[in-house]
N, CA, C and O atoms as a DFTB+ gen file, in Angstrom:
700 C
 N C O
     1  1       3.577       3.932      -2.395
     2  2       3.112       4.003      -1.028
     3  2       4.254       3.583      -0.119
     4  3       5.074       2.723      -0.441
     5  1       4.262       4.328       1.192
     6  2       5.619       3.968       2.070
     7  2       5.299       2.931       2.986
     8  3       5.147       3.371       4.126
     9  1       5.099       1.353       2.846
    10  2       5.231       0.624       3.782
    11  2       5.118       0.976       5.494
    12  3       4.146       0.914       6.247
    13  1       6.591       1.378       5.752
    14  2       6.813       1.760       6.949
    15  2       6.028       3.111       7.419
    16  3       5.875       3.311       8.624
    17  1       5.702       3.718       6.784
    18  2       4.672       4.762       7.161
    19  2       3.283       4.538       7.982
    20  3       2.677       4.751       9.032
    21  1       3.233       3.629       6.012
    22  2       1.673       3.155       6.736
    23  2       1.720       2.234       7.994
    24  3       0.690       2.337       8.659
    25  1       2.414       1.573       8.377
    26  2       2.424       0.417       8.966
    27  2       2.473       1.399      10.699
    28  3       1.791       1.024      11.652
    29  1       3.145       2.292      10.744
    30  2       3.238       3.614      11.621
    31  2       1.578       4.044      12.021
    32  3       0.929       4.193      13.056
    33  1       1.414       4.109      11.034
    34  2       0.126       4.879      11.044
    35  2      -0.859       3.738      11.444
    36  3      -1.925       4.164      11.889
    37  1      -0.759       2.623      11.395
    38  2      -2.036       1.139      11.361
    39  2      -1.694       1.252      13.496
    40  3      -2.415       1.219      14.493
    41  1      -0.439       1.365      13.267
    42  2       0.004       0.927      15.183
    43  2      -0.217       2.386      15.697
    44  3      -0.016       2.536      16.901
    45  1      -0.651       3.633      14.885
    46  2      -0.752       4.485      16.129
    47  2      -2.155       4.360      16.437
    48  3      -2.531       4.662      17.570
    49  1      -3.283       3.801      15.249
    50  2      -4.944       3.490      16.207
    51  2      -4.566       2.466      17.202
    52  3      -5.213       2.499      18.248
    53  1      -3.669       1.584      17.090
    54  2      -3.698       1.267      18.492
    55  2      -2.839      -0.275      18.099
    56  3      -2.954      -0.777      16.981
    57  1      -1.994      -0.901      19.186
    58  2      -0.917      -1.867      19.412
    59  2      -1.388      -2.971      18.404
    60  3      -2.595      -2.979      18.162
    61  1      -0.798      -3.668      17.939
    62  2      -1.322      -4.654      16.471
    63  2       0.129      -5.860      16.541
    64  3       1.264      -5.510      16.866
    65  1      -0.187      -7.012      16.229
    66  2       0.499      -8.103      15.869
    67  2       0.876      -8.064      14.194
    68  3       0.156      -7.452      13.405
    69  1       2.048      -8.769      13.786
    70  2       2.220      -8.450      12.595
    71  2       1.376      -9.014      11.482
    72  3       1.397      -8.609      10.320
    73  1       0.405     -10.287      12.098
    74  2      -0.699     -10.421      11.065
    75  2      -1.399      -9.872      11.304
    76  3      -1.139      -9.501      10.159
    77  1      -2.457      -9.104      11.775
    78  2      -3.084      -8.141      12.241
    79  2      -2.593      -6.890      11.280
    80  3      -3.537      -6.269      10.791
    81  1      -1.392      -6.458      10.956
    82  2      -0.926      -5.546      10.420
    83  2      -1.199      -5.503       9.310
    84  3      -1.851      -4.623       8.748
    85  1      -0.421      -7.086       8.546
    86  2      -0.840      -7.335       7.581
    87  2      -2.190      -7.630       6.451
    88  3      -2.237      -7.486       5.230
    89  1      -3.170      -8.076       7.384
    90  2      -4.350      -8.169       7.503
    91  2      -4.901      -6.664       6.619
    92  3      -5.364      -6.467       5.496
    93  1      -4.592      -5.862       7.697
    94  2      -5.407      -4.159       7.661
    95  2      -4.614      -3.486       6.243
    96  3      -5.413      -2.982       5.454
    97  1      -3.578      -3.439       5.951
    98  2      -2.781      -3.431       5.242
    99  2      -3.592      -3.619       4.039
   100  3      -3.916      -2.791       3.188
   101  1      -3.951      -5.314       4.165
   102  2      -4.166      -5.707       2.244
   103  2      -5.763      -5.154       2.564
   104  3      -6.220      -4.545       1.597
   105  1      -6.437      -5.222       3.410
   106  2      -8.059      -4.871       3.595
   107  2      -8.242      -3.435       2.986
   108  3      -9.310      -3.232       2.408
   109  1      -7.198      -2.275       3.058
   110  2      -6.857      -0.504       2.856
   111  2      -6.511      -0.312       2.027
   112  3      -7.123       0.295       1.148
   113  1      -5.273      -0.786       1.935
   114  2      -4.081      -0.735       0.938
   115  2      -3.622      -1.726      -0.112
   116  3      -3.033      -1.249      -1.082
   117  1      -3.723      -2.447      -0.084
   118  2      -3.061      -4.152      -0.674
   119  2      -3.992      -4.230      -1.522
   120  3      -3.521      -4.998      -2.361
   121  1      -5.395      -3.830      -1.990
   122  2      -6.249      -4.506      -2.969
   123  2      -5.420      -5.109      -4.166
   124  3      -5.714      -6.262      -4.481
   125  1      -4.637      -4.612      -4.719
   126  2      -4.513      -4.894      -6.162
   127  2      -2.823      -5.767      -5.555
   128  3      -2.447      -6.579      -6.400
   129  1      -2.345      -5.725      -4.924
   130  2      -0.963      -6.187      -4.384
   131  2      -1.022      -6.272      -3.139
   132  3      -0.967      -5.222      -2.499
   133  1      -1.170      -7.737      -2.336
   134  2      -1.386      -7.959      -1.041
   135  2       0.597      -8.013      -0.474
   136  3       1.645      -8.352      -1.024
   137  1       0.297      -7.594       0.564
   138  2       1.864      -7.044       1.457
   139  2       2.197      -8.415       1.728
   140  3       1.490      -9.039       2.519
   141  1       3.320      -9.043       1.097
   142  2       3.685     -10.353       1.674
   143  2       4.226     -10.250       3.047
   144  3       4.902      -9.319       3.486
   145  1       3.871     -11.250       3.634
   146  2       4.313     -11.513       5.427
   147  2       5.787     -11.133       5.774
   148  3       6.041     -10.524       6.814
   149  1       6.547     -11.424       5.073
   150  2       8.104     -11.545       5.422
   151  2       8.330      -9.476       5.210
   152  3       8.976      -8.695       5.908
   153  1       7.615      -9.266       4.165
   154  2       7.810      -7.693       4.394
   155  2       7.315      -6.894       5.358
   156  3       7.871      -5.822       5.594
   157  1       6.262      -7.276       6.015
   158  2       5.775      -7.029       6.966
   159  2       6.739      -7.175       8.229
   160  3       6.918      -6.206       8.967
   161  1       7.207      -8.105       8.407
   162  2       8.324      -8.473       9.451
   163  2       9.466      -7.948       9.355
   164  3      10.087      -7.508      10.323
   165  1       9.921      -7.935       8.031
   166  2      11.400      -6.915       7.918
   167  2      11.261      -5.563       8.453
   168  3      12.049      -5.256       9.348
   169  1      10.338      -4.635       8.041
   170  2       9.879      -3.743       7.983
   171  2       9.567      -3.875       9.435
   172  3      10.678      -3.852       9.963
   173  1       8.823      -3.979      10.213
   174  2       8.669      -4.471      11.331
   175  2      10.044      -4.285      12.742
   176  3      10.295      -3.841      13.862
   177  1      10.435      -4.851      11.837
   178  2      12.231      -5.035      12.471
   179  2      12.723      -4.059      12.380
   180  3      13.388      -3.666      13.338
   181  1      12.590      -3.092      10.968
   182  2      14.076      -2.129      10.928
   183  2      13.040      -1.165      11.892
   184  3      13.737      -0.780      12.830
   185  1      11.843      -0.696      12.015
   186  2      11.132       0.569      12.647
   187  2      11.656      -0.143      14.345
   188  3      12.133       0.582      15.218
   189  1      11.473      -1.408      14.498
   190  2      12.460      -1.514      16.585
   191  2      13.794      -1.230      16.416
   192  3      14.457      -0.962      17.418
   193  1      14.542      -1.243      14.834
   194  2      16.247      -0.957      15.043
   195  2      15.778       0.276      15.390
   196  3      16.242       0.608      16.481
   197  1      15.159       0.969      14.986
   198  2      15.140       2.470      14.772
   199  2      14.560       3.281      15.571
   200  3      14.461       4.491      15.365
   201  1      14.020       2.533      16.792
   202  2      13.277       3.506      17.829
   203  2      11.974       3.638      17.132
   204  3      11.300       4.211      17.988
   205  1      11.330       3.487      16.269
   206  2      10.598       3.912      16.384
   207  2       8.736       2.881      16.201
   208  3       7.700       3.261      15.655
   209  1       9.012       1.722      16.841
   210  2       8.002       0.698      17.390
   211  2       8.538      -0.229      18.453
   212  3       9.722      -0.035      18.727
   213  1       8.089      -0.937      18.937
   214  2       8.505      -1.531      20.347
   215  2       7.749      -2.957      20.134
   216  3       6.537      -3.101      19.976
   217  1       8.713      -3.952      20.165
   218  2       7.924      -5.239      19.866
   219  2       7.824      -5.788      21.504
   220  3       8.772      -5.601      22.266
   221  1       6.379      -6.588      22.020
   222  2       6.540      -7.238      23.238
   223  2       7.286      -8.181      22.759
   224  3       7.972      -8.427      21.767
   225  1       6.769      -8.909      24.322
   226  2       7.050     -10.224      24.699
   227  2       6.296     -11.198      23.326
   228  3       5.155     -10.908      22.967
   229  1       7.055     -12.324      22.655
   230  2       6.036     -13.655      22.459
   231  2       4.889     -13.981      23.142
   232  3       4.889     -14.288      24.334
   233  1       3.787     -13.924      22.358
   234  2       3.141     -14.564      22.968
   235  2       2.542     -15.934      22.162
   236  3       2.252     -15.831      20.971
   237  1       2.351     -17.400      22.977
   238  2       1.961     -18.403      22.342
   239  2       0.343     -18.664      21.647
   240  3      -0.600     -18.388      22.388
   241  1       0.062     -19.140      20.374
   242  2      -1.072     -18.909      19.948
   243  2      -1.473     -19.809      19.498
   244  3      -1.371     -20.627      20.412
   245  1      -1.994     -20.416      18.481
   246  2      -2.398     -21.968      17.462
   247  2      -1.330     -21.782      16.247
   248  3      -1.305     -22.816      15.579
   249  1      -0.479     -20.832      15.771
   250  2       0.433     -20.853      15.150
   251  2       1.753     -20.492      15.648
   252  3       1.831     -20.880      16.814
   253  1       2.706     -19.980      15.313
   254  2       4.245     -19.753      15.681
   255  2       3.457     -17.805      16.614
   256  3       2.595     -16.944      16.438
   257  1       4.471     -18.149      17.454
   258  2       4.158     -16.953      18.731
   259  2       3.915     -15.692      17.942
   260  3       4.323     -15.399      16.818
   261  1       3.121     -14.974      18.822
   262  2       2.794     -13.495      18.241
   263  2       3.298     -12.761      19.301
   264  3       3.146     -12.950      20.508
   265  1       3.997     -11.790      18.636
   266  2       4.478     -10.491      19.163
   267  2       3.583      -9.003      18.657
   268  3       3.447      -8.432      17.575
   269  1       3.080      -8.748      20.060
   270  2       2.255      -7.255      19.821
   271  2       3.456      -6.254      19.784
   272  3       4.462      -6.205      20.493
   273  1       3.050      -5.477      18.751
   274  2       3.782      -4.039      18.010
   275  2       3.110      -2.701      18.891
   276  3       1.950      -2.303      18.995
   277  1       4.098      -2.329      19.329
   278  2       3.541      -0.437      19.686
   279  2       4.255       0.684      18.808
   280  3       5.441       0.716      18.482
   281  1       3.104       1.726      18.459
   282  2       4.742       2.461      18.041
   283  2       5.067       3.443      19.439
   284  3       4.224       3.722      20.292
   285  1       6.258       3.810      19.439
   286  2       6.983       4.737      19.962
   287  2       6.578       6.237      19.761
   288  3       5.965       6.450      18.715
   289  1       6.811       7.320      20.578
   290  2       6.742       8.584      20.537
   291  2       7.986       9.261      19.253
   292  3       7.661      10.293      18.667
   293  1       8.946       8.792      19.018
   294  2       9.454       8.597      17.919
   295  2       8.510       8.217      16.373
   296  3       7.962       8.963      15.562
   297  1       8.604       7.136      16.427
   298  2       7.331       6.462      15.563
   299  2       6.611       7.791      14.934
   300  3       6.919       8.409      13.915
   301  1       5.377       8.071      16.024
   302  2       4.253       8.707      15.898
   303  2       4.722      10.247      15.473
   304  3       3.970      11.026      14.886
   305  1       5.986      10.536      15.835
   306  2       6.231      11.875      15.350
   307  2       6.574      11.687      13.774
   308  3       5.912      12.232      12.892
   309  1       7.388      11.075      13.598
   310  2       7.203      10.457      12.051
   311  2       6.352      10.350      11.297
   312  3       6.401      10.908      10.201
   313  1       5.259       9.542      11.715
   314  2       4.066       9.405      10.915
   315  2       3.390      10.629      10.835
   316  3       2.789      10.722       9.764
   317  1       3.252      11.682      11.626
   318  2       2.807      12.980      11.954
   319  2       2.873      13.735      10.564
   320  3       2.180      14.150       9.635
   321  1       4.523      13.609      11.170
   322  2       5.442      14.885      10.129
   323  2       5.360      13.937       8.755
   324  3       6.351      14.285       8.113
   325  1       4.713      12.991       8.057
   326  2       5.040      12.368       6.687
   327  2       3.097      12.918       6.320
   328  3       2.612      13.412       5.302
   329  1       2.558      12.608       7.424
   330  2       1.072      12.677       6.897
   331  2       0.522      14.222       5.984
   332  3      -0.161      14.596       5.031
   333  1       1.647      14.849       7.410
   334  2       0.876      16.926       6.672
   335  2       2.255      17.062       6.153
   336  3       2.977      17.683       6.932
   337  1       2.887      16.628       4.965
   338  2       3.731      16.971       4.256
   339  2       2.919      16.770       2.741
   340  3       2.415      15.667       2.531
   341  1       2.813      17.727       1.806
   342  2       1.505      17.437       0.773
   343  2       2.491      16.455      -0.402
   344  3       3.720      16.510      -0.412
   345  1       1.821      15.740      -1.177
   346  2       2.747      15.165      -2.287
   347  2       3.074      15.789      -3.159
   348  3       2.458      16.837      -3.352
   349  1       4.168      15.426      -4.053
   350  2       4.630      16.372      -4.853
   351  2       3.301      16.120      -6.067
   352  3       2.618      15.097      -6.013
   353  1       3.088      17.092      -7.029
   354  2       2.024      17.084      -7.999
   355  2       2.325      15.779      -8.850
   356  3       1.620      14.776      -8.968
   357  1       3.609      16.072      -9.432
   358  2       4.212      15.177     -10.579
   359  2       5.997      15.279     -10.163
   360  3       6.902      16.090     -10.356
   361  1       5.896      14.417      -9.730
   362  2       7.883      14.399      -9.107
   363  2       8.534      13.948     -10.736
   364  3       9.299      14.843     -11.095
   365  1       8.469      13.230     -11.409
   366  2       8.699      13.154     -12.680
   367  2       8.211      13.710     -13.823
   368  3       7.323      12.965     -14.237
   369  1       8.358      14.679     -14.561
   370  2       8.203      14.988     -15.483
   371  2       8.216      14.413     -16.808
   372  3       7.465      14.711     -17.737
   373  1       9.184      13.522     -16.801
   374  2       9.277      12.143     -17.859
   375  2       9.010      11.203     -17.474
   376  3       9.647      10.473     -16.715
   377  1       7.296      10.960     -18.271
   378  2       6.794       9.212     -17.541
   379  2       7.538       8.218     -18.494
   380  3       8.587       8.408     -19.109
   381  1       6.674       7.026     -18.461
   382  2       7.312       5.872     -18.733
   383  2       6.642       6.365     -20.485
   384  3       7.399       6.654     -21.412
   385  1       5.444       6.361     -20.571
   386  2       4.774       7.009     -21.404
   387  2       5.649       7.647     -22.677
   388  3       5.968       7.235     -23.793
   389  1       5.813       8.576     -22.100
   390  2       7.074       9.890     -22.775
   391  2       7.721       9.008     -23.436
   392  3       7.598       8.711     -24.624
   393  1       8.779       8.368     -22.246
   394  2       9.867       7.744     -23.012
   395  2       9.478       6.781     -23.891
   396  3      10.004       6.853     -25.001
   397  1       8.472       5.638     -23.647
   398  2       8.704       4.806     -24.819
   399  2       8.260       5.440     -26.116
   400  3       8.720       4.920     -27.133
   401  1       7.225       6.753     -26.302
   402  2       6.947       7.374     -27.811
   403  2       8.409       8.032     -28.160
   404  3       8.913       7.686     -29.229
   405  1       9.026       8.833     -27.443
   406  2      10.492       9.042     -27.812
   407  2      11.457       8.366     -28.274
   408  3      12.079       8.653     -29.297
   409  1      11.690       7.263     -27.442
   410  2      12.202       6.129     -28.114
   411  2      12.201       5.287     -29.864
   412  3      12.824       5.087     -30.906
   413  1      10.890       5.046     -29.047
   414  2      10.335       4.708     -30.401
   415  2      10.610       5.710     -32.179
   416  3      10.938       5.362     -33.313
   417  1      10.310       6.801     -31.628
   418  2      10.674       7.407     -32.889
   419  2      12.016       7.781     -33.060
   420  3      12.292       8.405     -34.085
   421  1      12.936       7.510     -32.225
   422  2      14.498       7.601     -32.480
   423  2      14.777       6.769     -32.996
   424  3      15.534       6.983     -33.942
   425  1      14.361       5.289     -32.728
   426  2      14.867       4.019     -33.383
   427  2      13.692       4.222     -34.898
   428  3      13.874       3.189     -35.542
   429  1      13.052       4.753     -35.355
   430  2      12.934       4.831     -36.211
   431  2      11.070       3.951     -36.173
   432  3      10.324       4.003     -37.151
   433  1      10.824       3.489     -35.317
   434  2       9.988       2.452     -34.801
   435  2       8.339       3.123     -34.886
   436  3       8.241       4.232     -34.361
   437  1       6.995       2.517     -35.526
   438  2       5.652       3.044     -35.354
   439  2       5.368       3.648     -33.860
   440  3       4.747       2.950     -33.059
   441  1       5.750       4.735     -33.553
   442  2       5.178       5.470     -31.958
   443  2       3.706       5.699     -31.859
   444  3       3.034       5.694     -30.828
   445  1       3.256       5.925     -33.238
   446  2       1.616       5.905     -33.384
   447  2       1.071       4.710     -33.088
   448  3       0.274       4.697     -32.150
   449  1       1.459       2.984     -34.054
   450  2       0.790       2.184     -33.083
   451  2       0.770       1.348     -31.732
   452  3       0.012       0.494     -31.273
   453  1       2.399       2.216     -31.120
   454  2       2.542       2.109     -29.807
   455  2       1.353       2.777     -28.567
   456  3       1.115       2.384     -27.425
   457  1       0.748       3.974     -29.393
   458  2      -0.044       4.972     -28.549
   459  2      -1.109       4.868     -29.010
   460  3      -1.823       5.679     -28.420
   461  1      -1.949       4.068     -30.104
   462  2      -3.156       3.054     -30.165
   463  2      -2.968       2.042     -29.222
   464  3      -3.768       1.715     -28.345
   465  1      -2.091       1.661     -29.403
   466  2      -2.218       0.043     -28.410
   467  2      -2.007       0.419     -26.798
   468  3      -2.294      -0.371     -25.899
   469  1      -1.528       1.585     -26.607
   470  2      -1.509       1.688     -25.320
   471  2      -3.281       2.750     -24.733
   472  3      -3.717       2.506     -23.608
   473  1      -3.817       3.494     -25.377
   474  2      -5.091       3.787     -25.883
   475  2      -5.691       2.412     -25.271
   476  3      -5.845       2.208     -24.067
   477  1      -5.975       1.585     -26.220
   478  2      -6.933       0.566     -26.118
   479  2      -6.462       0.065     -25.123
   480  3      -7.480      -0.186     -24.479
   481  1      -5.366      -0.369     -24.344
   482  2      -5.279      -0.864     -23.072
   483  2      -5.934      -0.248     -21.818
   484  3      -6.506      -0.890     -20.937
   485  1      -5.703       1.610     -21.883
   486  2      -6.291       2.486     -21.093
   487  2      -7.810       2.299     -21.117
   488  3      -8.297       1.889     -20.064
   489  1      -8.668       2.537     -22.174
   490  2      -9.619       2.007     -22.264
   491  2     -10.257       0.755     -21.553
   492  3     -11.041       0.862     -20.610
   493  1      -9.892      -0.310     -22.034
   494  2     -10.041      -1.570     -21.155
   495  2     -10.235      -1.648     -19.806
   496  3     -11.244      -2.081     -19.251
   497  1      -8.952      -1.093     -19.136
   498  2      -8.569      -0.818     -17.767
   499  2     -10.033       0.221     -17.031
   500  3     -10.640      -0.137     -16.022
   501  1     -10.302       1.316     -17.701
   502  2     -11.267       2.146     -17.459
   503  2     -12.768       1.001     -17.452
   504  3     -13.582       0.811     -16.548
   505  1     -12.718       0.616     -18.338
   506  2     -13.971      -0.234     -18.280
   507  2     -14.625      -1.022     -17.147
   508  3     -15.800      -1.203     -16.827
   509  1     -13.081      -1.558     -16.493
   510  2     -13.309      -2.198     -15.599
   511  2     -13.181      -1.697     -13.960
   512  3     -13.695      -2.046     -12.898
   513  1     -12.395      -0.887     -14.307
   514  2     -12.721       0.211     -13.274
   515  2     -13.997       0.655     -12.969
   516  3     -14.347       0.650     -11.788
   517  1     -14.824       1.076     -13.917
   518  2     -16.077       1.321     -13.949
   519  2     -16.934       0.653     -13.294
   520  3     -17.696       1.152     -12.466
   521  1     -16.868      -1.144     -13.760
   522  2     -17.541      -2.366     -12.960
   523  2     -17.311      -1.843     -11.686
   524  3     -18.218      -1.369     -11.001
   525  1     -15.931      -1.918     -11.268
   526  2     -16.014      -1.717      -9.778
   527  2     -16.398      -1.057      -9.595
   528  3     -17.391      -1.481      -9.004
   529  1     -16.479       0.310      -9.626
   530  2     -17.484       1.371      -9.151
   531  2     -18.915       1.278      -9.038
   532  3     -19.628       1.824      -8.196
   533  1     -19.313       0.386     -10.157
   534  2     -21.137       0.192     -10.030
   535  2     -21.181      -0.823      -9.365
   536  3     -22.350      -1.137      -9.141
   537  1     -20.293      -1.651      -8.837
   538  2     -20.199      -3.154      -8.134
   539  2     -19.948      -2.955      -6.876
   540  3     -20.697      -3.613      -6.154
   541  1     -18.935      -2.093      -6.135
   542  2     -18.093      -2.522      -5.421
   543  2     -18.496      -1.108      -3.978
   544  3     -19.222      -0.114      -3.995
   545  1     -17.877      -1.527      -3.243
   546  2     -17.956      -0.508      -2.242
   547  2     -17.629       1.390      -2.167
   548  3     -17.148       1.986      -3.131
   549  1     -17.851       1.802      -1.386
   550  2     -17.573       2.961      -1.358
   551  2     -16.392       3.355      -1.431
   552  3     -16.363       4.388      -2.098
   553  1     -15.269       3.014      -1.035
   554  2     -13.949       1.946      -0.678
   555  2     -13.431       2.438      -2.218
   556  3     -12.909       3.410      -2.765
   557  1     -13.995       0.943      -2.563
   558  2     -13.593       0.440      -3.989
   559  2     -13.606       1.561      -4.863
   560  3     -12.671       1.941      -5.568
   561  1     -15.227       2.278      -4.720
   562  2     -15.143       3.230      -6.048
   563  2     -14.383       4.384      -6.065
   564  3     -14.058       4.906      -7.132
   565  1     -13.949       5.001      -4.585
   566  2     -13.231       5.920      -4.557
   567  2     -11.871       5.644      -5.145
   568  3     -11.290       6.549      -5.742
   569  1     -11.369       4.545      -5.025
   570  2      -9.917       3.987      -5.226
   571  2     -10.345       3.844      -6.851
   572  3      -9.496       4.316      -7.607
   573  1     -11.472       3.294      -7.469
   574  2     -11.547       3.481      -9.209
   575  2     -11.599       4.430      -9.600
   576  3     -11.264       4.655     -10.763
   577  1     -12.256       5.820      -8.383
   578  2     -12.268       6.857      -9.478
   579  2     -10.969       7.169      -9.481
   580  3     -10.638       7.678     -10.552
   581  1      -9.840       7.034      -8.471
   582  2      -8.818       7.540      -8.894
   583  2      -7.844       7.224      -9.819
   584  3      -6.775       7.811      -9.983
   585  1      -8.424       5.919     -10.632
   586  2      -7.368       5.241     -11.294
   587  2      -8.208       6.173     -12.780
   588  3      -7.758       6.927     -13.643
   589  1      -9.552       5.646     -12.490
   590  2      -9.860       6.741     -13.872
   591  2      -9.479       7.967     -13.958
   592  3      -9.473       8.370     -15.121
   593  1      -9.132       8.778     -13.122
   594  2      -8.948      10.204     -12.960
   595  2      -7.693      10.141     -13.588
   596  3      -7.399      11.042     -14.373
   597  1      -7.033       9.375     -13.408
   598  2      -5.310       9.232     -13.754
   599  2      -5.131       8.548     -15.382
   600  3      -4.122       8.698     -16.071
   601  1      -6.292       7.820     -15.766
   602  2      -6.271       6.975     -16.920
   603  2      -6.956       8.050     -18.070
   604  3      -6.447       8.108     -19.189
   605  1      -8.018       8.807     -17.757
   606  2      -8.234      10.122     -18.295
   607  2      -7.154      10.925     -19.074
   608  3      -7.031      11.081     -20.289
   609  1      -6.307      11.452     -17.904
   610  2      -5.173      12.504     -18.152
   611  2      -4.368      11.564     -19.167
   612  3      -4.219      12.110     -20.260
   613  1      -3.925      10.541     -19.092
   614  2      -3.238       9.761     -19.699
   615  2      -3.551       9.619     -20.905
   616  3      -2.691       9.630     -21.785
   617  1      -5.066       9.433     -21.197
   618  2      -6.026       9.697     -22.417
   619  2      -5.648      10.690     -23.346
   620  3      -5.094      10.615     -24.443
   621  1      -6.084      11.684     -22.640
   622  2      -5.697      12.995     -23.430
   623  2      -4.785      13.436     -23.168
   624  3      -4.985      14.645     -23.054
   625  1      -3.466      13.119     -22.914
   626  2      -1.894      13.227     -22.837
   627  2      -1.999      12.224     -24.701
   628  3      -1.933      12.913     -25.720
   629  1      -2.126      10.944     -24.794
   630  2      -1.946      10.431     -25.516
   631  2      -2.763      11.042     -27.240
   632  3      -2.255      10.645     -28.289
   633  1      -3.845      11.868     -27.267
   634  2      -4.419      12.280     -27.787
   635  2      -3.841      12.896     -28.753
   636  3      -3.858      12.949     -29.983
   637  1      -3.059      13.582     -27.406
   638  2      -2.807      15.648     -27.654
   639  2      -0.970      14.781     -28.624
   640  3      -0.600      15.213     -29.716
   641  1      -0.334      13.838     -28.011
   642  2       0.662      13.403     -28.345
   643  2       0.232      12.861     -30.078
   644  3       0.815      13.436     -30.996
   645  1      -0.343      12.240     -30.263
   646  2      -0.623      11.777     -31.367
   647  2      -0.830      12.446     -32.375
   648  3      -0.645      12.057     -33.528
   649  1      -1.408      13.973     -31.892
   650  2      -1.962      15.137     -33.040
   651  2      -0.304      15.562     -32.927
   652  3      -0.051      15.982     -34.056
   653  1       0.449      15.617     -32.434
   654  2       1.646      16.143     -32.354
   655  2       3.001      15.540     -33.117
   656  3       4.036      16.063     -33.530
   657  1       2.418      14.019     -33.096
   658  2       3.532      13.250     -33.440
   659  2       4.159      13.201     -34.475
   660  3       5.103      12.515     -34.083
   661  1       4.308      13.347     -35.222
   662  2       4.763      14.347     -36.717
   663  2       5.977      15.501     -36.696
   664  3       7.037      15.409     -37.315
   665  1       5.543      16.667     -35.790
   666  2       6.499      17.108     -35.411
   667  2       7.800      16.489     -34.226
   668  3       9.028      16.511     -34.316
   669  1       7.099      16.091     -33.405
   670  2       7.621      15.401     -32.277
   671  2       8.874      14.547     -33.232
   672  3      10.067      14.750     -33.011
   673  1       8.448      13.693     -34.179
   674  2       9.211      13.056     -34.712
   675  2      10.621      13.556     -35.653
   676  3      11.684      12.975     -35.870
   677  1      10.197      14.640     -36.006
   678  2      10.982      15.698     -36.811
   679  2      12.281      16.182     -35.653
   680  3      13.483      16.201     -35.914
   681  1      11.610      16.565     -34.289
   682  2      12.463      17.093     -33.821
   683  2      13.666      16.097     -33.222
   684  3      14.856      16.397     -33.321
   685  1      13.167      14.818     -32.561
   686  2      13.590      13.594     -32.244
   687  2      15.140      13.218     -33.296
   688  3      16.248      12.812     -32.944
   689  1      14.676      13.512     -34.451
   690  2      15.495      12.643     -35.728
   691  2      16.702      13.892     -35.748
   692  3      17.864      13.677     -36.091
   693  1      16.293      14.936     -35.405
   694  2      16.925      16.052     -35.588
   695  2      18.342      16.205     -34.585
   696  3      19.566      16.107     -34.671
   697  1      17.674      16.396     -33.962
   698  2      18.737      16.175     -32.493
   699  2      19.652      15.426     -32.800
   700  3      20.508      15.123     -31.968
């Protein structure tokens, strides 16, 4: 996820302080990894080097001064042009996945009970994904189904790899 994007996109509903930012941030985005403060502020900083947010004046509060954030007509064209740009499907073709069963069978190493044990982790993960979905908000479950949707493919990526691994290994040693 692009930080500075989103953070674009939080100030074009309308002018925001950087806890305020941060706030909306971990409430949307941050569930599983809340945006530490100081990134918020860096980030913050390089979009006023850059034209494209406008920090006020200080203002004094019950903690250290707050400065309200605008973005810029700059800014907002940015966030524009990043929003209707579609993502790539799969920008990598070699996951992490791939490589460690490859690996593994170059060094000579069990890739089968690398892809059980990574199996039963997927599993797990799904399980609890699930909780959230029967637990958790509308929010929540949309954001689980997408981790299941992704933990699925991964499933039967690992499946289809395992019925394969035999040859896979042949060709690996070969090379």
């Amino acid at each position: 996820m692009s930080v500075p994007l989103t953070l674009l996109g939080l100030l074009e509903r309308e002018p925001s302080y950087g806890y305020d930012l941060k706030r909306d941030y971990d409430t949307y985005f941050g569930r599983a990894k809340p945006l530490p403060f100081g990134q918020v502020y860096a980030t913050l900083r390089r979009l006023a080097r850059d034209g494209k947010v406008t920090g006020g004046e200080a203002e004094p509060g019950a903690g250290p001064d707050r400065k309200p954030y605008t973005i810029t007509g700059l800014g907002a064209h940015e966030f524009d042009s990043w929003l209707m740009q579609p993502i790539e499907p799969e920008p990598h073709l070699q996951t992490v996945l791939f490589s460690k069963v490859v690996l593994a069978l170059m060094l000579g190493r069990p890739a089968d009970t690398y892809l059980d044990i990574q199996r039963a982790t997927h599993l797990q993960r799904m399980h609890e994904l699930i909780e959230i979905k029967r637990t958790g908000s509308l929010m929540d479950g949309l954001l689980a189904d997408h981790g299941l949707f992704h933990l699925e493919a991964d499933l039967r990526w690992i499946d289809l790899t395992s019925a394969r691994l035999h040859a896979l290994a042949e060709m690996v040693r070969s090379a």
